[in-house]
C-alpha positions as CSV (number, residue, x, y, z in Angstrom):
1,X,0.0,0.0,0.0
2,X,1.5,3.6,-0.8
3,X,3.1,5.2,2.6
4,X,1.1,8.8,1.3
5,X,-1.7,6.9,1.5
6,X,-1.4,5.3,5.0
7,X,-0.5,8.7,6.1
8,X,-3.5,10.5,5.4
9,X,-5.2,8.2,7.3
10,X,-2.7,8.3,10.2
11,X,-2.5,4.5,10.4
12,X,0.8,2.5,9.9
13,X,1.7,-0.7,9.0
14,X,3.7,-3.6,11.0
15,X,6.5,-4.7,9.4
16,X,7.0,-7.8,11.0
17,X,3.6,-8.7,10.5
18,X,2.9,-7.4,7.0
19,X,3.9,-9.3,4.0
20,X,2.4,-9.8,0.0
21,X,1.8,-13.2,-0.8
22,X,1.0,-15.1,-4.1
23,X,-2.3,-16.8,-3.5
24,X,-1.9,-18.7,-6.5
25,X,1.2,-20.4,-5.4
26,X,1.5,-20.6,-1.8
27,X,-1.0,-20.5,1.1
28,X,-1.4,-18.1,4.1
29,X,-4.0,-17.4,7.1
30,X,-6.1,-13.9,8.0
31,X,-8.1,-13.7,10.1
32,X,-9.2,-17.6,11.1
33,X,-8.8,-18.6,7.9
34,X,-6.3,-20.0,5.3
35,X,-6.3,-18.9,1.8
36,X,-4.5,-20.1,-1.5
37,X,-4.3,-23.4,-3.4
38,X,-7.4,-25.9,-2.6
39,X,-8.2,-29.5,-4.1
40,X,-11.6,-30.1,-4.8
41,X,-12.5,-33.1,-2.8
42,X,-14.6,-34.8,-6.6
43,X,-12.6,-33.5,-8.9
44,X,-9.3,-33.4,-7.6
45,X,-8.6,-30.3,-9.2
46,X,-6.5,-27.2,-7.8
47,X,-9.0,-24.4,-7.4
48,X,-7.7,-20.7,-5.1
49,X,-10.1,-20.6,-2.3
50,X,-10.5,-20.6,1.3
51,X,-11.0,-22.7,4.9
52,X,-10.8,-22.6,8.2
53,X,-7.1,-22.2,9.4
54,X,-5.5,-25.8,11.1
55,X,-5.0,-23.4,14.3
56,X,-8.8,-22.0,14.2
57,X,-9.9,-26.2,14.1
58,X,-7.7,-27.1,17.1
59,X,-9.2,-23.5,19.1
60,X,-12.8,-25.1,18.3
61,X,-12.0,-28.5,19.5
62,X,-9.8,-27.2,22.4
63,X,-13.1,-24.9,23.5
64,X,-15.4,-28.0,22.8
65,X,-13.4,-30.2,25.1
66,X,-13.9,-27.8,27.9
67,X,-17.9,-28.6,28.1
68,X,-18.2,-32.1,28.8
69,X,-15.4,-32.0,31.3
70,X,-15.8,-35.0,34.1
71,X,-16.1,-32.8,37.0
72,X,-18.8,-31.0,35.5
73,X,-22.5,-32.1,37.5
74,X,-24.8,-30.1,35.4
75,X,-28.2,-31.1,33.8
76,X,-26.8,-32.4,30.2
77,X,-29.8,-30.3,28.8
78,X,-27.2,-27.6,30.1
79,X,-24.0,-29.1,28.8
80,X,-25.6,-29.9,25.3
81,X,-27.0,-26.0,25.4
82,X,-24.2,-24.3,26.2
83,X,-21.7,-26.8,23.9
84,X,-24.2,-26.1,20.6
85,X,-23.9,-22.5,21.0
86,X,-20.5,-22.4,21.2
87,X,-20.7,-24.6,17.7
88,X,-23.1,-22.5,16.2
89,X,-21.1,-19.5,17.0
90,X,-18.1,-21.2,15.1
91,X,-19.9,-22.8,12.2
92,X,-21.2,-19.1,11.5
93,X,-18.4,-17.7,11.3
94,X,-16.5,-20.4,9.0
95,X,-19.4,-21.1,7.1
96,X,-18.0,-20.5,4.3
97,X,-15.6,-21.6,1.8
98,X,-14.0,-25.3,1.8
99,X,-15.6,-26.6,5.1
100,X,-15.9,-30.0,4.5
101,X,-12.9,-31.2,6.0
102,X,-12.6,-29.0,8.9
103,X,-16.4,-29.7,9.6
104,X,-15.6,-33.3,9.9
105,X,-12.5,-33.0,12.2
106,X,-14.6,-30.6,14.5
107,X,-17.7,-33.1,14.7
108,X,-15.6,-36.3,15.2
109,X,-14.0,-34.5,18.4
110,X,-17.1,-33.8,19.4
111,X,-18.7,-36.9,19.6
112,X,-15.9,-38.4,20.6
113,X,-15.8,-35.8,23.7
114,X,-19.4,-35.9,24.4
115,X,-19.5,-40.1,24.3
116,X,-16.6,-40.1,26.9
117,X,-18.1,-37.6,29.1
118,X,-21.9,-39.6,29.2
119,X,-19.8,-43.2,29.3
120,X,-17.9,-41.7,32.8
121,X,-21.2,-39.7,33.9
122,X,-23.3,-43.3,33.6
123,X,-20.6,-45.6,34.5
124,X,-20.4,-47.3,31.4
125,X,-17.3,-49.7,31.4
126,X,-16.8,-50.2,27.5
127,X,-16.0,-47.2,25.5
128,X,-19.6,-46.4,24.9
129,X,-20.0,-46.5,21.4
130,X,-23.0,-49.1,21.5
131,X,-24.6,-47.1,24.6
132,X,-24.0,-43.5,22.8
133,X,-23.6,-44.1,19.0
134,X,-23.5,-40.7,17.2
135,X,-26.9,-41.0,15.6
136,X,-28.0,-40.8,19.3
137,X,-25.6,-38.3,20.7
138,X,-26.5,-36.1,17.3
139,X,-29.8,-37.1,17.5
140,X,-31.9,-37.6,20.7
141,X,-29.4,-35.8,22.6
142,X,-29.3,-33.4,20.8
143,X,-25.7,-32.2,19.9
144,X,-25.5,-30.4,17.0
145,X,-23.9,-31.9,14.3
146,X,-21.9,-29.5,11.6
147,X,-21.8,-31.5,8.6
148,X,-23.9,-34.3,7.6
149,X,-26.8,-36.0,7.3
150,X,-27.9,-35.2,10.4
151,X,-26.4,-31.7,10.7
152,X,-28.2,-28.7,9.7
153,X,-26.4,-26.6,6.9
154,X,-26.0,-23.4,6.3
């Protein structure tokens, strides 16, 4: 951007933080997400577009995994409440772009987070995939689901 420009607006920039990339050729993140080269998930071709950034994914799954924590003793219509809001926050945010992926990383930790915390909460003594299968936990219990066919899209 031209200095005479920044000027009159009396902003400046940060060096160490600015820098022109070629979206064409190489990838960077702004602002949550990471834009550049893609690969459609059919085709298999290269297209330039956008996703959610690796380190936005592992914020979402690290906030996720702070709901169903074992120590917590609240009503699950509480824990599922306050856990879909925080998703539905995130999903509108990133709700666009190449999701697909991303989507599916967030909602495997999810279930698998939300099967572990009813398996310890009901004493269950396998690992609680027949007690809590994910059509239940995304179903009848109510978590919501981002992607799929039981996940409401945007």
């Amino acid at each position: 951007m031209d200095a005479g420009v920044l000027e009159r607006l009396k902003r400046t920039l940060n060096e160490k933080k600015t820098s022109i990339r070629n979206a064409r050729g190489e990838r960077f993140d702004f602002l949550g997400y990471t834009f550049g080269p893609h690969y459609g998930m059919r085709t298999g071709r290269e297209y330039i577009g956008y996703s959610p950034s690796q380190k936005s994914v592992a914020r979402i799954k690290k906030a996720v995994g702070n709901h169903p924590m074992p120590g917590n003793v609240r009503p699950w219509e509480e824990v599922c409440e306050r856990l879909n809001r925080k998703l539905q926050g995130w999903r509108a945010y990133f709700g666009r772009g190449s999701t697909a992926s991303a989507y599916r990383a967030v909602d495997q930790h999810v279930y698998d987070k939300v099967r572990h915390f009813l398996r310890r909460r009901h004493k269950v003594s396998s690992r609680g995939t027949r007690q809590f299968p994910e059509e239940r936990v995304f179903g009848s219990l109510g978590v919501l689901r981002l992607q799929g066919p039981m996940g409401a899209r945007s």
